[in-house]
OpenMM code with the backbone's topology and positions (N, CA, C; nanometers):
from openmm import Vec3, app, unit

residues = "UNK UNK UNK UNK UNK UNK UNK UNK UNK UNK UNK UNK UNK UNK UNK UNK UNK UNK UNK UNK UNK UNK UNK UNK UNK UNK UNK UNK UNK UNK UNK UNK UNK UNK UNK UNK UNK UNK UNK UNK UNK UNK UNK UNK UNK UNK UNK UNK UNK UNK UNK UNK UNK UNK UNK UNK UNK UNK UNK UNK UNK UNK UNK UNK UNK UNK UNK UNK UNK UNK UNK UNK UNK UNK UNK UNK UNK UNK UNK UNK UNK UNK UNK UNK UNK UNK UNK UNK UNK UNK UNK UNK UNK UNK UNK UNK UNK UNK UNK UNK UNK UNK UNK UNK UNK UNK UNK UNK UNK UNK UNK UNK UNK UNK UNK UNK".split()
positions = [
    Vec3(10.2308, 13.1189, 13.4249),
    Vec3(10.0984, 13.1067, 13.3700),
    Vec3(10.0887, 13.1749, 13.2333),
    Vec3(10.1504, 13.2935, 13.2396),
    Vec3(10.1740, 13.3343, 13.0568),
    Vec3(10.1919, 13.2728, 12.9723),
    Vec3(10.3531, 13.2011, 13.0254),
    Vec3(10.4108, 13.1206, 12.9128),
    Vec3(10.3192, 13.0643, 12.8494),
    Vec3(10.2591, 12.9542, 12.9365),
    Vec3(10.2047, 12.8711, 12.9286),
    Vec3(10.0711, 12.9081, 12.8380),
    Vec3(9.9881, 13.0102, 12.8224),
    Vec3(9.9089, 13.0414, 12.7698),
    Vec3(9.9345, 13.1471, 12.6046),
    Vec3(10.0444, 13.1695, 12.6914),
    Vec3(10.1388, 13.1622, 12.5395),
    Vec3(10.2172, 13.0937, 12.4233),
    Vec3(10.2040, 12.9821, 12.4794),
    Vec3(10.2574, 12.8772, 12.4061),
    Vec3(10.1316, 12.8039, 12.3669),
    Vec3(10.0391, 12.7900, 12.4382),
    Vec3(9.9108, 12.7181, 12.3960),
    Vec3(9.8522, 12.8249, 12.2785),
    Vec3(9.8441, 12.9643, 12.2594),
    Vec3(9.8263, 13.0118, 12.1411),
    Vec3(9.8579, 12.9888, 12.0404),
    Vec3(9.9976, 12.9995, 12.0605),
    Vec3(10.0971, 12.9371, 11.9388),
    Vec3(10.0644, 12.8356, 11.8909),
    Vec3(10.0610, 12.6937, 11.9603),
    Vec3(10.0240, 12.6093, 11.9384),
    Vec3(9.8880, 12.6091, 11.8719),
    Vec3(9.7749, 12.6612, 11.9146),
    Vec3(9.6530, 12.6812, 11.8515),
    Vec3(9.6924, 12.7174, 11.6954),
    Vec3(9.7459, 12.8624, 11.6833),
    Vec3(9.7713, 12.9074, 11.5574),
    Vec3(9.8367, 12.8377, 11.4513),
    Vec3(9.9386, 12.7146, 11.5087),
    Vec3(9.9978, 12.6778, 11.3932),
    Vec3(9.8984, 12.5078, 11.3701),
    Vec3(9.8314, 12.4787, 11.4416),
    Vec3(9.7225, 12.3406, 11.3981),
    Vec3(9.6720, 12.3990, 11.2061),
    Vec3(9.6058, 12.5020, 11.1960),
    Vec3(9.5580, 12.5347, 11.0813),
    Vec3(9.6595, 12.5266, 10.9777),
    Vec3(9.7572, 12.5477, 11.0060),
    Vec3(9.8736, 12.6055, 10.9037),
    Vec3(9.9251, 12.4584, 10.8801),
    Vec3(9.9111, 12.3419, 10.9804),
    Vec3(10.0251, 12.2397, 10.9536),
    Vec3(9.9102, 12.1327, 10.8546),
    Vec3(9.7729, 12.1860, 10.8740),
    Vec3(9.6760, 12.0967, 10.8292),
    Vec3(9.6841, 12.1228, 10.6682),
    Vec3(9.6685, 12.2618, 10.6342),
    Vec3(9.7094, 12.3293, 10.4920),
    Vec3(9.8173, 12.2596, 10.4503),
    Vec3(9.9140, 12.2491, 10.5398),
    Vec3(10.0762, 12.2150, 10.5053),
    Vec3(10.0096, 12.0290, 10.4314),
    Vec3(9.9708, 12.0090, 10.5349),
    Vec3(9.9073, 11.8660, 10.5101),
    Vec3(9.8249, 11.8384, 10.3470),
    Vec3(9.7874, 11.9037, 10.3835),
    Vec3(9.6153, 11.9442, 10.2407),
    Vec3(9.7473, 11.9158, 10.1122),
    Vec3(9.8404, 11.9945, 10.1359),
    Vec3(9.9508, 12.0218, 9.9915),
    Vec3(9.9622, 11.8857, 9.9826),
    Vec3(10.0431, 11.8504, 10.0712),
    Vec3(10.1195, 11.7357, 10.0655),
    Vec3(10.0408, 11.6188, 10.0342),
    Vec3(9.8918, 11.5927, 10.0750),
    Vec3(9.8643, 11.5032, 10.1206),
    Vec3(9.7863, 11.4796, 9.9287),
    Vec3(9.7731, 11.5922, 9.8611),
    Vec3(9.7431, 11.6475, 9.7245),
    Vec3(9.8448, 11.6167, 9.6509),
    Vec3(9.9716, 11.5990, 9.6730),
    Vec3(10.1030, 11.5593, 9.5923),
    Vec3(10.1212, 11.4070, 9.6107),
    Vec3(10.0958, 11.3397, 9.7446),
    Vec3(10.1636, 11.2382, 9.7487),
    Vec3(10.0561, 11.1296, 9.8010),
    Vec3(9.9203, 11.1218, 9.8105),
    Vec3(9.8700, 11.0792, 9.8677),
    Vec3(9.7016, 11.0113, 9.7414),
    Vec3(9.7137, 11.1400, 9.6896),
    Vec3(9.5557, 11.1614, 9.6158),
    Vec3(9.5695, 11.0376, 9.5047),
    Vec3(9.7000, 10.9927, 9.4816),
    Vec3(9.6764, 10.9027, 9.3674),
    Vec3(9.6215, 10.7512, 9.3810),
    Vec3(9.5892, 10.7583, 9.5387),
    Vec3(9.5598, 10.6206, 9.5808),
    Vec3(9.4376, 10.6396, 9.6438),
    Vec3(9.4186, 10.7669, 9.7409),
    Vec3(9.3598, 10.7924, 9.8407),
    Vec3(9.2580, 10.8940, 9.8022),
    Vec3(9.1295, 10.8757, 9.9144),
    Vec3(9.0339, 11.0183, 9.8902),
    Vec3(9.0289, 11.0449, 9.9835),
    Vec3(8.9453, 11.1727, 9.9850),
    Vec3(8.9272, 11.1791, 10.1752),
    Vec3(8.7393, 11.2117, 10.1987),
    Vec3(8.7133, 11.1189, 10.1004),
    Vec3(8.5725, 11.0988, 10.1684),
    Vec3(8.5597, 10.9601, 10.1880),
    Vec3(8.4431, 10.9230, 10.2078),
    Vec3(8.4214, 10.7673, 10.2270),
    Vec3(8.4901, 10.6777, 10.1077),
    Vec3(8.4636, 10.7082, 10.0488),
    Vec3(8.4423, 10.6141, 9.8930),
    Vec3(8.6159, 10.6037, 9.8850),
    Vec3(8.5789, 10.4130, 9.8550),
    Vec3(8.7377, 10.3709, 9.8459),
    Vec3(8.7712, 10.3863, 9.6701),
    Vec3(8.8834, 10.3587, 9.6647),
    Vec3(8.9309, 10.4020, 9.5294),
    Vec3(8.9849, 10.2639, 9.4810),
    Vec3(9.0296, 10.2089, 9.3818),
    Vec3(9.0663, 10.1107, 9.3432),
    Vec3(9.2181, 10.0538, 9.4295),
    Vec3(9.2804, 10.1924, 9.4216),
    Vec3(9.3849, 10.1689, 9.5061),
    Vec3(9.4426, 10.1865, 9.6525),
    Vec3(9.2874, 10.2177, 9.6929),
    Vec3(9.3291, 10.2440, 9.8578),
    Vec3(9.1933, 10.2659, 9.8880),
    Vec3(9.1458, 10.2773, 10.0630),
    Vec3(9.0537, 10.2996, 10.0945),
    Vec3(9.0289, 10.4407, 10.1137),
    Vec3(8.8861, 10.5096, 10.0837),
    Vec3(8.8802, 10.6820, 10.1759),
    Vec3(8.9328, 10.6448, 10.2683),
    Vec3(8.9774, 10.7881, 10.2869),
    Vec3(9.0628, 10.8195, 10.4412),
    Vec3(8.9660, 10.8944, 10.5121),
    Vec3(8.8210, 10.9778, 10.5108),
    Vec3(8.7353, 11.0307, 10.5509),
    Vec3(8.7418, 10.9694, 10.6728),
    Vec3(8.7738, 11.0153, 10.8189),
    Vec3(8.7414, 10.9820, 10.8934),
    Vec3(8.8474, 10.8598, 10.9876),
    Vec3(8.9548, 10.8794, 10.9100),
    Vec3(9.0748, 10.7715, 10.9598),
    Vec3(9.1123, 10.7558, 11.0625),
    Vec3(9.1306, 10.8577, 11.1562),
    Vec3(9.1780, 10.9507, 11.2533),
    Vec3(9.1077, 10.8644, 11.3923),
    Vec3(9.1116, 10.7319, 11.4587),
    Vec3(9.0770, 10.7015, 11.5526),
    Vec3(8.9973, 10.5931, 11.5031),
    Vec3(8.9973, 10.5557, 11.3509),
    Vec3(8.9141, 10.4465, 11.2891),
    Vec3(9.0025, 10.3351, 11.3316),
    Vec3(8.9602, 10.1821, 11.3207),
    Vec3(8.9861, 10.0596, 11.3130),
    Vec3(9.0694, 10.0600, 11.1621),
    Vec3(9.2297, 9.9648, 11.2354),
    Vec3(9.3360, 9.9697, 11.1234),
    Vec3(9.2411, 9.8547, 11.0168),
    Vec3(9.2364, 9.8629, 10.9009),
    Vec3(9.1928, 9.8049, 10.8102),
    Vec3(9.0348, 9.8241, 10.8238),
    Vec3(9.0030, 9.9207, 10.8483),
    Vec3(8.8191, 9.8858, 10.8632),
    Vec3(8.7401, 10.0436, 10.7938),
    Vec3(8.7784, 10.0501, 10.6747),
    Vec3(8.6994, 10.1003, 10.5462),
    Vec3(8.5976, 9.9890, 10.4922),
    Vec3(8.4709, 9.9551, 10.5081),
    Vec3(8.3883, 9.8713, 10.4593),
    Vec3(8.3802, 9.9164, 10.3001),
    Vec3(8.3830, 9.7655, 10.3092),
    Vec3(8.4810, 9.7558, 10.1397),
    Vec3(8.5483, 9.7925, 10.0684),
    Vec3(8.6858, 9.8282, 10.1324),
    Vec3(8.7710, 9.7982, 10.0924),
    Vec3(8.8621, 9.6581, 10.1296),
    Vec3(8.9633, 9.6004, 10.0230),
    Vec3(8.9727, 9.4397, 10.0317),
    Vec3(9.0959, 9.5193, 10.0574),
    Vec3(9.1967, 9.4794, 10.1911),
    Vec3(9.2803, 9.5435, 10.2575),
    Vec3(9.3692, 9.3889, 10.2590),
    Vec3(9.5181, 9.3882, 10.2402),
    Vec3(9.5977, 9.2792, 10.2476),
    Vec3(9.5981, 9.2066, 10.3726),
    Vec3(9.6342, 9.1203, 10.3631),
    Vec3(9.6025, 9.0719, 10.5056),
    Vec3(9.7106, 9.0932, 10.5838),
    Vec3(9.8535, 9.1487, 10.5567),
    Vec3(9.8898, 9.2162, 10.6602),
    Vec3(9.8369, 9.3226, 10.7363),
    Vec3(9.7996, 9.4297, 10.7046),
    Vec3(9.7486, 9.5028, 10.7795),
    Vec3(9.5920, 9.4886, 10.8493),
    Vec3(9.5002, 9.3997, 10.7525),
    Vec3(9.4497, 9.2683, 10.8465),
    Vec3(9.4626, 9.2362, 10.9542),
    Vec3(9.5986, 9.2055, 10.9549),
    Vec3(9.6229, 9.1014, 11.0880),
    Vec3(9.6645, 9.2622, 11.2418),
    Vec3(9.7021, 9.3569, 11.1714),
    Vec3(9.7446, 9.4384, 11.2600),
    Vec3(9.6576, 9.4483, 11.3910),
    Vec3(9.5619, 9.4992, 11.3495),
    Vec3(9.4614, 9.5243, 11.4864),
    Vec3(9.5011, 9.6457, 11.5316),
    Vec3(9.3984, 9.7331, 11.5998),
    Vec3(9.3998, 9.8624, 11.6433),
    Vec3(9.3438, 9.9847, 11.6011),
    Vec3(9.4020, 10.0727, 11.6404),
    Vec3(9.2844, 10.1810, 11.5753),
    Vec3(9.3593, 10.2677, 11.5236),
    Vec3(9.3915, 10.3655, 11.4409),
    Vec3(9.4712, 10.4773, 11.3518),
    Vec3(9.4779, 10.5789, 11.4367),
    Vec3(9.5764, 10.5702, 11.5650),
    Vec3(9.6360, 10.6758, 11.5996),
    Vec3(9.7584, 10.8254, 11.5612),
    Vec3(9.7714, 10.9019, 11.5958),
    Vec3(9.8768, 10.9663, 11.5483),
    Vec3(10.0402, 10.9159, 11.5410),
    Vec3(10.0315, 10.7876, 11.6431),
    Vec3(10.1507, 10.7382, 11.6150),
    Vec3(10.1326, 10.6172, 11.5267),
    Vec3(9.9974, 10.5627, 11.5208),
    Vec3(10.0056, 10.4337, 11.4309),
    Vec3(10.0309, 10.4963, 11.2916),
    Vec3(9.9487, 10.6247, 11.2756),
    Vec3(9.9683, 10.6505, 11.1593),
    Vec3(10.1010, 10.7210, 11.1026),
    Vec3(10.1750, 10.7871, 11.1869),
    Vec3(10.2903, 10.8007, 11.1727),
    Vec3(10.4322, 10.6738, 11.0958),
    Vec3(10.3800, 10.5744, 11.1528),
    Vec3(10.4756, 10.5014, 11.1498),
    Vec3(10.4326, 10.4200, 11.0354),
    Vec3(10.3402, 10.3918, 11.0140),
    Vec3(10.2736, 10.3284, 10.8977),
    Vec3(10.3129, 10.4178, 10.8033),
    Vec3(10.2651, 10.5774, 10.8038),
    Vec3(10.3399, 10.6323, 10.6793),
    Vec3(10.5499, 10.6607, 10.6678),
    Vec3(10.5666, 10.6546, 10.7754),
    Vec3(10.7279, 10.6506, 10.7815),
    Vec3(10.7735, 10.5017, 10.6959),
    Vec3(10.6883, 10.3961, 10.7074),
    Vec3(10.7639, 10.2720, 10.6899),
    Vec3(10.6232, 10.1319, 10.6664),
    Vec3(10.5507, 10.1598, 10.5463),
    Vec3(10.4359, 10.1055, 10.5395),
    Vec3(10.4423, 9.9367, 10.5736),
    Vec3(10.6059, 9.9141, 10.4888),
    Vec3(10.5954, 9.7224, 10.5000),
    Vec3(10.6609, 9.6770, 10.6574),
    Vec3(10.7284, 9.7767, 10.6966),
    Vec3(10.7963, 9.7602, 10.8614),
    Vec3(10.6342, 9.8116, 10.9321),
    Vec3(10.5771, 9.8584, 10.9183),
    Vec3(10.4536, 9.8939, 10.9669),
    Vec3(10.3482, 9.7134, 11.0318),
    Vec3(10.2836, 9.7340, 10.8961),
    Vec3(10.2653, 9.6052, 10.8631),
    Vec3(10.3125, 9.5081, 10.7202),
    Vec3(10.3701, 9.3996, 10.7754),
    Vec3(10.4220, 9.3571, 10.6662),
    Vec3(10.3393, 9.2874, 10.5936),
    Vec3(10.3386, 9.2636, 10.4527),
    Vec3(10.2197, 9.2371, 10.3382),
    Vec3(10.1532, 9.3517, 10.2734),
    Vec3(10.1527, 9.4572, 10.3380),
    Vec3(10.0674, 9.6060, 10.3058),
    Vec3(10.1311, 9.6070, 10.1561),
    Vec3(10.0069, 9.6689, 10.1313),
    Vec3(10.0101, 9.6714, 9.9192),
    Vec3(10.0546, 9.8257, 9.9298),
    Vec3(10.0702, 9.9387, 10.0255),
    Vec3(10.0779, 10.0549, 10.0186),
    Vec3(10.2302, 10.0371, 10.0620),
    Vec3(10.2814, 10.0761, 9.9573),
    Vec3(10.4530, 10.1048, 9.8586),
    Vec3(10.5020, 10.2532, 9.9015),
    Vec3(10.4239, 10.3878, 9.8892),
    Vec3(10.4467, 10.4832, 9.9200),
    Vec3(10.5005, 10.5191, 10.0605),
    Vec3(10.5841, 10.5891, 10.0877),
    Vec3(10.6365, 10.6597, 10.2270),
    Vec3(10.6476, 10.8223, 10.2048),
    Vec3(10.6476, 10.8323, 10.3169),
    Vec3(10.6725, 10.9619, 10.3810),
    Vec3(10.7926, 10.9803, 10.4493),
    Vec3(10.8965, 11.0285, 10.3675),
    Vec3(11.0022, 11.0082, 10.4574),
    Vec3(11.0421, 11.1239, 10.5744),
    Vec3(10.9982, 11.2513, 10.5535),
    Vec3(11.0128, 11.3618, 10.6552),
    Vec3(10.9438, 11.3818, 10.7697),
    Vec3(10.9452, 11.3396, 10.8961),
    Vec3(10.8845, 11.3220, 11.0125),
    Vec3(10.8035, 11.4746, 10.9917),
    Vec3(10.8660, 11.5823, 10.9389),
    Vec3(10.7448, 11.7440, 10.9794),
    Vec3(10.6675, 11.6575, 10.8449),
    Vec3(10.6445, 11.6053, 10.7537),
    Vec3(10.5457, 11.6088, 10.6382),
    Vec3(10.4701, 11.5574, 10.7270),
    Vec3(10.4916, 11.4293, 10.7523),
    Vec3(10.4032, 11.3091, 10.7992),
    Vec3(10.3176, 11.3974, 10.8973),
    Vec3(10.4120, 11.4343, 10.9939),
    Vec3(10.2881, 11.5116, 11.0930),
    Vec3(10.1859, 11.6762, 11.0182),
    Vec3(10.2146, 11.6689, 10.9178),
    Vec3(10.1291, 11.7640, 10.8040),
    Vec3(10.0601, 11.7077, 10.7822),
    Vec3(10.0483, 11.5958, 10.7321),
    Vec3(9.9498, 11.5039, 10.6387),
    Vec3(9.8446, 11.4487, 10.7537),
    Vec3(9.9149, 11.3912, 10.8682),
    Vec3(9.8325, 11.3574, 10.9823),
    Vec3(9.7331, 11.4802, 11.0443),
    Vec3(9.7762, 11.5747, 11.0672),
    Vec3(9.6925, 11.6697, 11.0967),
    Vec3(9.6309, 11.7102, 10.9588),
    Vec3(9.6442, 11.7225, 10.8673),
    Vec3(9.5261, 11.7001, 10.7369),
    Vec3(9.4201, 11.6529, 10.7740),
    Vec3(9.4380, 11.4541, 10.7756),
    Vec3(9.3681, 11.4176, 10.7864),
    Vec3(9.2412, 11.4166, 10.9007),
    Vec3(9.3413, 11.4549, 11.0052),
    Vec3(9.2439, 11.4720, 11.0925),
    Vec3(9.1337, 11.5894, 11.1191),
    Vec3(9.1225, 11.6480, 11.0264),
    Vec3(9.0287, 11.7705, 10.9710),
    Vec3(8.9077, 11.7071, 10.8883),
    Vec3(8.9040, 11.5816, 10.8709),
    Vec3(8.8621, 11.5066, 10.7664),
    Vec3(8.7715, 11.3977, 10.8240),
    Vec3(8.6571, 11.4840, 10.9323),
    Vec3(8.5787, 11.3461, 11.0132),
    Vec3(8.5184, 11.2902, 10.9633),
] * unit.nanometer
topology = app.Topology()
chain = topology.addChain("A")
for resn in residues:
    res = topology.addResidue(resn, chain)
    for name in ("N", "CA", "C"):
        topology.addAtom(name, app.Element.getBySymbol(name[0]), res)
């Protein structure tokens, strides 16, 4: 029962730190397309609120019709894999950028998800 409540601390303590970790990253590699409020940008939609949203469903933003056609909702693994591999993701996606380090991606994901 320690462990266990010891490891769930841990775990608590490092959510903040991986979200920061995120905030950097997501500030280096992300901001030139992306915001993280509502408001879409010429080159991508806000991400405000991504985190369990409908894949392609930023109202108004004009989203390719691959990821269009995806369907679903922006989980931690949809979004994982979408940022690991945007055109193997969905193919047609106008978003070129990757994430190639599985710890970033899960930085940037827990970012965003700070971001309701």
């Amino acid at each position: 029962m320690r462990i266990a409540l010891a490891a769930a601390l841990v775990l608590a303590s490092a959510l903040p730190a991986a979200a920061e970790d995120g905030k950097a990253l997501f500030n280096a590699q992300c901001r030139s397309c992306h915001t993280t409020t509502a408001a879409n940008s010429p080159a991508g939609p806000g991400l405000k609120g991504v985190a369990g949203r409908k894949i392609a469903g930023s109202p108004g933003f004009a989203y390719s019709p691959g990821l269009k056609a995806k369907g679903g909702t922006w989980t931690d693994a949809s979004l994982d894999a979408y940022l690991a591999n945007p055109a193997g993701f969905a193919p047609g996606t106008r978003m070129f950028a990757r994430v190639a380090q599985p710890a970033a991606r899960s930085a940037i994901i827990a970012y965003l998800k700070t971001q309701p």
